[in-house]
Each structure stands twice: as structure tokens, then as C-alpha cells.
C-alpha positions as MATLAB code, in Angstrom:
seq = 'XXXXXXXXXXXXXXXXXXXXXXXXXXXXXXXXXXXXXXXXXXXXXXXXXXXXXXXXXXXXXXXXXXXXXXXXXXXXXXXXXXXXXXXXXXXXXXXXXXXXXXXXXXXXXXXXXXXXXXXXXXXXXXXXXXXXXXXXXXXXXXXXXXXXXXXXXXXXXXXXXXXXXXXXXXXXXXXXXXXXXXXXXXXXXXXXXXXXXXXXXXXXXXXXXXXXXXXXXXXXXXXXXXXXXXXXXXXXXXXXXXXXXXXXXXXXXXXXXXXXXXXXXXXXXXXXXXXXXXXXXXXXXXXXXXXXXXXXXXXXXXXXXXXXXXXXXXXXXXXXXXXXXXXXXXXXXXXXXXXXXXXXXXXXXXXXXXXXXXXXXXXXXXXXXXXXXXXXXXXXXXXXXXXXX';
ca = [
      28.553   29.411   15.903;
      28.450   25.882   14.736;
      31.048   23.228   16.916;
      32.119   20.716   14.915;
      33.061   17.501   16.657;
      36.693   16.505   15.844;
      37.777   13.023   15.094;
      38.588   11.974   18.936;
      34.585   12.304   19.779;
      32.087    8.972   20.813;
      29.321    8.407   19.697;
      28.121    9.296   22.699;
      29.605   12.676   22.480;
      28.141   13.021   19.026;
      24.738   12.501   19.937;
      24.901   15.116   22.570;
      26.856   17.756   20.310;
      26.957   17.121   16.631;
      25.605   20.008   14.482;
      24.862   22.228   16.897;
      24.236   25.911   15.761;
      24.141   28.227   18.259;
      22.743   31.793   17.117;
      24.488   35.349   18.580;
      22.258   34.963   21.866;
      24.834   31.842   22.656;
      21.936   29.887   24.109;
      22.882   26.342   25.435;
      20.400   23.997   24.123;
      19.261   23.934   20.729;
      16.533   26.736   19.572;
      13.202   25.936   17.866;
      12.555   27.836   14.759;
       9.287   27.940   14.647;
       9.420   30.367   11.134;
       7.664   29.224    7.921;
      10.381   31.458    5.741;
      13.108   34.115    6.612;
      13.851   37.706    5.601;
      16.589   38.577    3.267;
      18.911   41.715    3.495;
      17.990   42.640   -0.089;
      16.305   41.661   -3.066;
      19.844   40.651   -4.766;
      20.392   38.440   -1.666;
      17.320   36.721   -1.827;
      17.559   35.855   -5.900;
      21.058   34.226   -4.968;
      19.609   32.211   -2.052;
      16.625   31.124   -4.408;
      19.003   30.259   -7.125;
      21.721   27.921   -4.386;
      24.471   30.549   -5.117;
      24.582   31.733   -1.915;
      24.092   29.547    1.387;
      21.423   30.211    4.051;
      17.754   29.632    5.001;
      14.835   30.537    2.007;
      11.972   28.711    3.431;
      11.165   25.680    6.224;
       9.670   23.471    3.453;
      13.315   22.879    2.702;
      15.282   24.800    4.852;
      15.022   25.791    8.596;
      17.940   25.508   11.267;
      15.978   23.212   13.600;
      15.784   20.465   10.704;
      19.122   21.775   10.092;
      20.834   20.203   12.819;
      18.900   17.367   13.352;
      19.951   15.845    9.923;
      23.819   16.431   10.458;
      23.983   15.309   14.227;
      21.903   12.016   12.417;
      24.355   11.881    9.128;
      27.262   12.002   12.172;
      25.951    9.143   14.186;
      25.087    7.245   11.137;
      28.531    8.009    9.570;
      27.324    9.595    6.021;
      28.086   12.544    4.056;
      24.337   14.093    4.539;
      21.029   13.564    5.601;
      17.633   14.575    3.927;
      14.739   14.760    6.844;
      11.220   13.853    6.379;
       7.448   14.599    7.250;
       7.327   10.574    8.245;
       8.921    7.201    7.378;
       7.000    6.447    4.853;
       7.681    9.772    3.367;
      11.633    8.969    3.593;
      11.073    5.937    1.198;
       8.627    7.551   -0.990;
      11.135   10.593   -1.088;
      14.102    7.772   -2.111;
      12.594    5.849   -4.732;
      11.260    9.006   -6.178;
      14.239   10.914   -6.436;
      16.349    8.065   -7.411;
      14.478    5.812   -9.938;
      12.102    6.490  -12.979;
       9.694    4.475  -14.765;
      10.535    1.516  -16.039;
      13.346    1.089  -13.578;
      13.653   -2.297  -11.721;
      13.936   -2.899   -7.680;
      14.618   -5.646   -5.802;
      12.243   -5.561   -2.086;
      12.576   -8.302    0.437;
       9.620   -9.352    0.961;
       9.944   -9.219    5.210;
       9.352   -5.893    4.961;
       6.819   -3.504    6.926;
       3.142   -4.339    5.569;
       2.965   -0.710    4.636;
       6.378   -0.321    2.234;
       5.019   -3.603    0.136;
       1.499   -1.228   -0.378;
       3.844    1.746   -0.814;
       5.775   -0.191   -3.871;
       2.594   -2.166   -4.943;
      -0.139    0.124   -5.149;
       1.527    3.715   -6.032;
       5.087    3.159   -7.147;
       4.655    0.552   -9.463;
       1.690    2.300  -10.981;
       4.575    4.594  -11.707;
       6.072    2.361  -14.016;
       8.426    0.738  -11.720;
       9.041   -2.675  -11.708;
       9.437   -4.385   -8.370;
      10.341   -7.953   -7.737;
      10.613   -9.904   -3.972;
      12.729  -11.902   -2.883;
      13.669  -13.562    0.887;
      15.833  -11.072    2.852;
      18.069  -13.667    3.654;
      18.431  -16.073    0.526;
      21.681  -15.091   -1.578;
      20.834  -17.225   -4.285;
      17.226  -15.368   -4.624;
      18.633  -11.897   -4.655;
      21.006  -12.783   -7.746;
      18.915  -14.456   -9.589;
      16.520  -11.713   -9.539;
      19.302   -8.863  -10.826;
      18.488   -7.221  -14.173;
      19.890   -4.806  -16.232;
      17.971   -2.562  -15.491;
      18.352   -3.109  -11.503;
      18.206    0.745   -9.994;
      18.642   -0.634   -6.262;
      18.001   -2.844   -3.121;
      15.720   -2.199   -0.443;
      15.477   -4.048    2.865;
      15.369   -3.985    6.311;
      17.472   -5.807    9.010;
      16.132   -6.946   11.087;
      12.887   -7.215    9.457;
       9.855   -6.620   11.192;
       8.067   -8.419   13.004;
      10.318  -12.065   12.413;
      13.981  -10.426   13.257;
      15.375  -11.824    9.988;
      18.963  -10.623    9.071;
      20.323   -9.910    5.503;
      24.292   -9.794    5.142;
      24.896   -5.458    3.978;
      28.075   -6.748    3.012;
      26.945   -9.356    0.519;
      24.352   -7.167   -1.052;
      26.539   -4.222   -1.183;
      28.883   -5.985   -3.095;
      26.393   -7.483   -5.345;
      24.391   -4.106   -5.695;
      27.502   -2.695   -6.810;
      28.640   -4.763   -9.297;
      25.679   -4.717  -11.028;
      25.672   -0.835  -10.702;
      22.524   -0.406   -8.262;
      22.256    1.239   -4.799;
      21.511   -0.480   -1.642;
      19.240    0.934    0.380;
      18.559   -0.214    4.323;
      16.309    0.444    6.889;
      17.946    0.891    9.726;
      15.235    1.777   12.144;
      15.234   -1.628   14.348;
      18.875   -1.132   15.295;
      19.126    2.701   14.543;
      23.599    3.857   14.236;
      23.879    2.685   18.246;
      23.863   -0.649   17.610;
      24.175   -0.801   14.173;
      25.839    1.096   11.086;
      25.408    0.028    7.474;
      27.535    2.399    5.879;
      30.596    0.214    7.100;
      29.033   -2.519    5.411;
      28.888   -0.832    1.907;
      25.514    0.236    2.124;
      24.171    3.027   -0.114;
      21.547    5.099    1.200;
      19.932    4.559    4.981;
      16.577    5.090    5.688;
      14.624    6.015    8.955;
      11.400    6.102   11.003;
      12.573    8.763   13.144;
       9.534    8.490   14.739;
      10.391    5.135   16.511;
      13.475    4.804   18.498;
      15.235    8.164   17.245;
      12.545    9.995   19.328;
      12.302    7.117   21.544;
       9.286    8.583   23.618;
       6.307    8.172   20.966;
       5.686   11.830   20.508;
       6.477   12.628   16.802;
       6.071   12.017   13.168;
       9.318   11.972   11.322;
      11.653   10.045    8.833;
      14.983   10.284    7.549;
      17.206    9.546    4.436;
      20.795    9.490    4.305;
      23.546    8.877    1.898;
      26.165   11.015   -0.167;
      26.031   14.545   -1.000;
      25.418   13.282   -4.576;
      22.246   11.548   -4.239;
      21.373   13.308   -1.588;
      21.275   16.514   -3.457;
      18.449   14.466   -5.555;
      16.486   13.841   -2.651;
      16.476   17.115   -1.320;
      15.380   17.971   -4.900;
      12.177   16.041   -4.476;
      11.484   17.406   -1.438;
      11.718   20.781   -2.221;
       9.071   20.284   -4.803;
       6.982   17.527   -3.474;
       6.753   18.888   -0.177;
       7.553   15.517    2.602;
       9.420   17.793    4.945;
      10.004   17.700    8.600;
       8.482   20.047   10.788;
      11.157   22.360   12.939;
       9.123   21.632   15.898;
       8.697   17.757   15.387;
      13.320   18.196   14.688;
      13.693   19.584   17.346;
      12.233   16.923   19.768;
      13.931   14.468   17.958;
      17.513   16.321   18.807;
      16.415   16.093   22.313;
      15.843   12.326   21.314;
      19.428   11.487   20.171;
      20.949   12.978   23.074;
      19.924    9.747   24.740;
      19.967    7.567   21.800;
      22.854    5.094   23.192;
      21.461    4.759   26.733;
      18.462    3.927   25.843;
      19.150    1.404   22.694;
      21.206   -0.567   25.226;
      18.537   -0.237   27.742;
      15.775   -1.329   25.444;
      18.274   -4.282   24.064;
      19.109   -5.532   27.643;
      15.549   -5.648   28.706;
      14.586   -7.691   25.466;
      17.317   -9.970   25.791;
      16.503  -11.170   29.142;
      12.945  -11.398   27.728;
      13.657  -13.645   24.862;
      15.359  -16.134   27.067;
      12.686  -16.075   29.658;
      10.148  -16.722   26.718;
      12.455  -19.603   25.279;
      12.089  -21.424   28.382;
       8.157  -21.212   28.508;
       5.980  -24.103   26.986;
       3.253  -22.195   25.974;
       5.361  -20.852   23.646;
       6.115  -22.412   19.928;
       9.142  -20.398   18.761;
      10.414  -16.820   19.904;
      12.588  -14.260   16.892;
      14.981  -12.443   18.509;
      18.448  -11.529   16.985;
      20.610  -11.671   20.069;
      19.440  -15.335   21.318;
      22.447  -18.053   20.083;
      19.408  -19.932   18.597;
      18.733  -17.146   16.474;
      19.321  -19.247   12.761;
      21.968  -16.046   11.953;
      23.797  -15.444   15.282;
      26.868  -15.259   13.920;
      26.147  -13.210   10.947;
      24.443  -10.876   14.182;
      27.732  -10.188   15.907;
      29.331   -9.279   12.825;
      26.999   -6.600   11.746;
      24.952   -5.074   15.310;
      26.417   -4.261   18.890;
      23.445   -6.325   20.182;
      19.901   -7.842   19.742;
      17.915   -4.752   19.930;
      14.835   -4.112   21.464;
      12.124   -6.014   19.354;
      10.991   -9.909   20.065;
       8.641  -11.576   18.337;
       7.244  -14.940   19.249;
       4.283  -17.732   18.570;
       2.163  -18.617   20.643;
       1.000  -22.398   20.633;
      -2.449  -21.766   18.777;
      -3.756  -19.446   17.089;
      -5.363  -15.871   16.370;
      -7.847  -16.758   19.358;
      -4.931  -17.705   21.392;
      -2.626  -14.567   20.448;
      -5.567  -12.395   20.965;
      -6.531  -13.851   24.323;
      -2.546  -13.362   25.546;
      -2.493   -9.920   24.365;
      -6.094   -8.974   25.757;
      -4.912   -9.831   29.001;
      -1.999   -7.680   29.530;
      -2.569   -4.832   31.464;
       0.758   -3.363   31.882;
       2.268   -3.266   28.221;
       0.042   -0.892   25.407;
      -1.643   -2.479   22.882;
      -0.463   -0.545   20.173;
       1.409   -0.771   16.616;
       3.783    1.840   17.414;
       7.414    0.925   18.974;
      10.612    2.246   20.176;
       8.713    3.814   22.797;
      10.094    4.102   26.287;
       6.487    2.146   27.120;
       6.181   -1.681   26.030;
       4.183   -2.426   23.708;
       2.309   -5.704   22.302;
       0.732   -5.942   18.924;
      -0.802   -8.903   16.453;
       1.227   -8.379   13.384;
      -1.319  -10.294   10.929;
      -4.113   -8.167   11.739;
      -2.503   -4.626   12.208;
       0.898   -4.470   11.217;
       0.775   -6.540    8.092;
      -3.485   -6.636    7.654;
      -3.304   -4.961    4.423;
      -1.321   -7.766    2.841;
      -3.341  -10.607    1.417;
      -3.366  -14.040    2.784;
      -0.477  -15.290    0.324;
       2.022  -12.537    1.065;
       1.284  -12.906    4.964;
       2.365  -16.623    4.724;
       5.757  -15.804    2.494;
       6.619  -13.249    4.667;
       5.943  -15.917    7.671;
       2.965  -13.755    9.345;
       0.883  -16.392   11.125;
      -2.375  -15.735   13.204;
      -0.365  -16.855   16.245;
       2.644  -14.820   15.892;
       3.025  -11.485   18.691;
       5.409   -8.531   18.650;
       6.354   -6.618   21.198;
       8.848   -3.718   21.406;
      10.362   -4.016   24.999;
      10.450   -0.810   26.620;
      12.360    0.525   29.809;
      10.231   -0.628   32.556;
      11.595   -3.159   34.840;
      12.051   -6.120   33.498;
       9.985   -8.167   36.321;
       7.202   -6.429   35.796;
       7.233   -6.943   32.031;
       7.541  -10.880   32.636;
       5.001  -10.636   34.862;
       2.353   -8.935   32.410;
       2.449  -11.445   29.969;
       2.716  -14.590   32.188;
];
């Protein structure tokens, strides 16, 4: 039996229930199905399955139940028609561009995104024969005057990572859509509790469901969502290229949604008190955090997220020595790339994060030697000031 949520349901409620199938043993929570394919009643049933003209499970590199409702509890929260789920994030991009562009097709990147997505566009997809052009996430003029033709879609993410930079969805939508491209964002900072792109006209969302959709650092995953129409694409592509989503790895990140909400606010609260404590401290040069009024886009921030989320970034007066010497002295947060973990974590984007880039794109996409990330976790906030001071 599935339970569909009606139209009077929270998004609280949503993350608990959506998608839900429940088999004819009426267990409670979710089931793992750990199967790699699934028996047909006869050899007439199983041609129709293969061929999409009946509905129902062929094989977990494309379909399995666990995966199943994982990607419409997410397409709920994140108010789209459907959801395609990945082996990773990466995979979810890779999956998108793949699926919905072909050589000699143009994109538009901002360049503030992960270190990892420029090599992913630079070094594989434009061998491809796609062109790919970068522009500041939050310059207007920039993004127009880099529109051709041929312009199959925008990708970026807000905020970007590490410098909490904010793009207006609504503005790029609009643009995107009069020139007859897609816009694609990366929702994985905010994730749909504190912040929904669809409402803002954008196309396709992407995840890392590995960060805060899990929320506990356990699992590989990624997501991409969008209408049934391009959707159907990217399913496509992964049914023949093979970046799915394990049912064990979907499954953990069902139990991760059910506490999506408390924990986003959590994470946001704990960062925001941060931020300001930071601000205040004369060691440091400048702190990046969306939810501070000095934040360069405040305004545009309470238009388009419910808060700050759960990622500051700030420099520290010096440099790499410095940065390093701050972060080697923690003992209490992880040093470790990873975020949206319960845990806090610290990190020195230039040389992790970003160390693949070279020296020029570090310094347009404003990653300096003395520049720190952490992803604020849910341990007392005391404690975390007192680790770093």
C-alpha cells in the first residue's frame, strides 16, 4: 500500500511519510530491498516490464523499491514532478548534463562552484564537445552577456561553496527561459528545508545526498530532480550508464529525511550564532555567512532561504601558515572535507576542496590561502567557540 500525503501535509509531515510503500507484511518502517533483480510471473510479463508497458520492478540498476521511495519522498519535499537518484553527487551532474546536452551544446557554470564540478566540465565534458563558459554567480550583466544560441542551460550553486555567494533563481530562470535553456541548481547547502528553487523557476535540482540529506556522514549518494519530461531522459542515462543508488545506501537516506527539518534548523542556529561570534573577533579578516545582515546579499537571502544554513566560511588575518596553524589546533571539530555531518567539521578550501584548480581559477573564484570552512554541526555551541578560540 502506498499513502499518499494529501495537500493539508508539512513539510514536516512529508519528510516522515511521503512515498512510503508498505508491502502485504504491513511493516511500519520502510523495508530494505536488498535484491539485485526480481522474478516475473511469466515470460509475457517480464517482456512488458522490459519494454515500460507494464509498471513494476525489472532490475535495482534502475529500479528497486528502496530507491523507489527515497526519490518521491525527495521530489515531495523539493516540490517537483520526479526525482532520478544517484550512485554520488558527482554522478547526479554527470547524469544531467549527459542526458540533457550533446556535443557542441553551450553551458553557462558559475565559476564559485565545487573544485570538483569545474574538473567534471573541464576535463571530461568538454572533451565531449561541450562548450562551457564561466561567469560570477552573482553578476547579472556577466550571465547575459555570455547567452548564445546555442545556450542548453545554467548551472550553479547557491550558496556557493566555500564563499556563501547567492545568485537570484528568479533572475536566471527568467533569463534561462527566454533564451530557451534550463536552469539547473544545486541545492545541497540549503537542501528543500530552508530552501526551494522550484518556486523560483528553476529547472532541474541537483543533490549531494550524501551531505545534509543523510546528515550523519554515512553514505554515498546524489540526486536529480525536475519534470517527468526530462526526467524520463535522465533515468534513460542511467539505465544504460549505470550511476545508480544503492537500495541500502536509499534507505539510510529515508531514515535521513525523517529528520531533515530539525536538524537544518539546528545546524543553521548553531552557525548563526557562530558567524556573529567570529565577526566580533580581531584575528579575523572577513567571515561568509548568508544569514549575517553584513552578508553583501541579505536581502536577496530572505527572499529566497528560511535561514543562513549551516556553512561559514571566514579569513583568517594571514595566511596558509596561519589557516593551517588555526585548524591544526582544534581538537574538537574533524578535519575533514566532508559536511552536513551531525559532527563539525573544519577544512582549508585552497588545498583540499578546490586544490585541483590552478592558481588563476582559485583567485576568480576568491579561494585564498587564508580562507577556512567549516560546516557547523549539532554540538553545543560553547564548545564549538571554544575549539577554535
Amino acid at each position: 500500500m502506498n499513502k499518499k500525503k494529501t495537500r493539508s501535509t508539512k513539510f514536516e509531515t512529508n519528510a516522515v511519510r511521503a512515498g512510503t510503500i508498505r508491502s502485504s507484511q504491513g511493516e511500519h518502517s520502510e523495508s530494505l530491498y536488498l535484491t539485485s533483480s526480481f522474478i516475473f510471473e511469466s515470460a509475457e510479463e517480464a517482456a512488458e516490464r522490459f519494454l515500460n508497458q507494464e509498471t513494476g520492478n525489472v532490475y535495482s540498476r534502475f529500479t528497486n523499491p528502496s530507491v523507489k521511495m527515497f526519490e518521491d519522498r525527495l521530489a515531495v519535499l523539493e516540490e517537483a514532478e520526479e526525482c532520478v537518484a544517484t550512485s554520488t553527487g558527482m554522478s547526479a551532474i554527470l547524469s544531467c548534463i549527459m542526458s540533457l546536452c550533446r556535443a557542441g551544446d553551450h553551458v553557462i557554470v558559475s565559476r564559485s562552484v565545487f573544485g570538483t564540478t569545474v574538473k567534471l566540465f573541464d576535463n571530461i565534458l568538454s572533451e565531449w564537445g561541450l562548450d562551457v563558459s564561466y561567469v560570477s554567480l552573482s553578476s547579472k550583466d556577466e550571465w547575459q552577456n555570455s547567452l548564445k544560441k546555442n545556450t542548453k542551460l545554467f548551472f550553479v550553486e547557491t550558496p556557493s561553496n566555500p564563499l556563501m555567494e547567492i545568485c537570484d533563481i528568479q533572475f536566471l530562470a527568467d533569463l534561462a527561459h527566454k533564451n530557451k535553456s534550463l536552469l539547473v541548481v544545486d541545492n545541497c547547502f540549503c537542501t528543500p528545508a530552508h530552501q526551494i528553487p522550484t518556486r523560483f523557476g528553476a529547472d532541474i535540482i541537483i543533490h549531494s545526498a550524501t551531505k545534509y540529506l543523510d546528515g550523519q556522514g554515512r553514505c554515498l549518494g546524489g540526486a536529480v530532480l525536475g519534470n517527468s519530461f526530462l526526467m524520463k531522459k535522465v533515468r534513460g542515462f542511467l539505465r544504460s550508464g549505470g550511476t545508480s543508488m544503492s537500495p541500502f545506501n536509499a534507505w539510510v537516506f529515508l531514515k535521513g529525511l525523517e529528520t531533515l527539518k530539525i536538524r537544518m534548523d539546528a545546524h543553521s542556529n548553531n552557525a548563526n550564532k557562530l558567524a556573529v561570534w567570529l565577526e566580533q573577533n580581531k584575528k579575523i579578516e572577513q567571515v561568509y555567512y548568508p544569514g549575517l545582515d553584513s552578508h553583501p546579499q541579505f536581502e536577496l537571502v530572505k527572499k529566497q532561504q528560511n535561514t543562513g544554513g549551516g556553512i561559514v566560511s571566514f579569513k583568517v588575518k594571514g595566511g596558509k601558515e596561519e589557516a593551517w596553524n588555526l585548524i591544526n589546533n582544534t581538537k574538537l571539530l574533524s578535519i575533514t572535507a566532508n559536511l552536513g555531518d551531525t559532527r563539525s567539521t573544519i577544512t582549508h578550501p585552497a588545498t583540499t576542496t578546490h586544490s585541483r584548480l590552478n592558481q588563476d581559477q582559485r583567485d576568480l573564484a576568491g579561494i585564498t590561502e587564508n580562507l577556512i570552512r567549516i560546516a557547523v554541526g549539532l554540538e553545543d555551541i560553547d564548545d564549538i567557540k571554544a575549539d577554535i578560540n
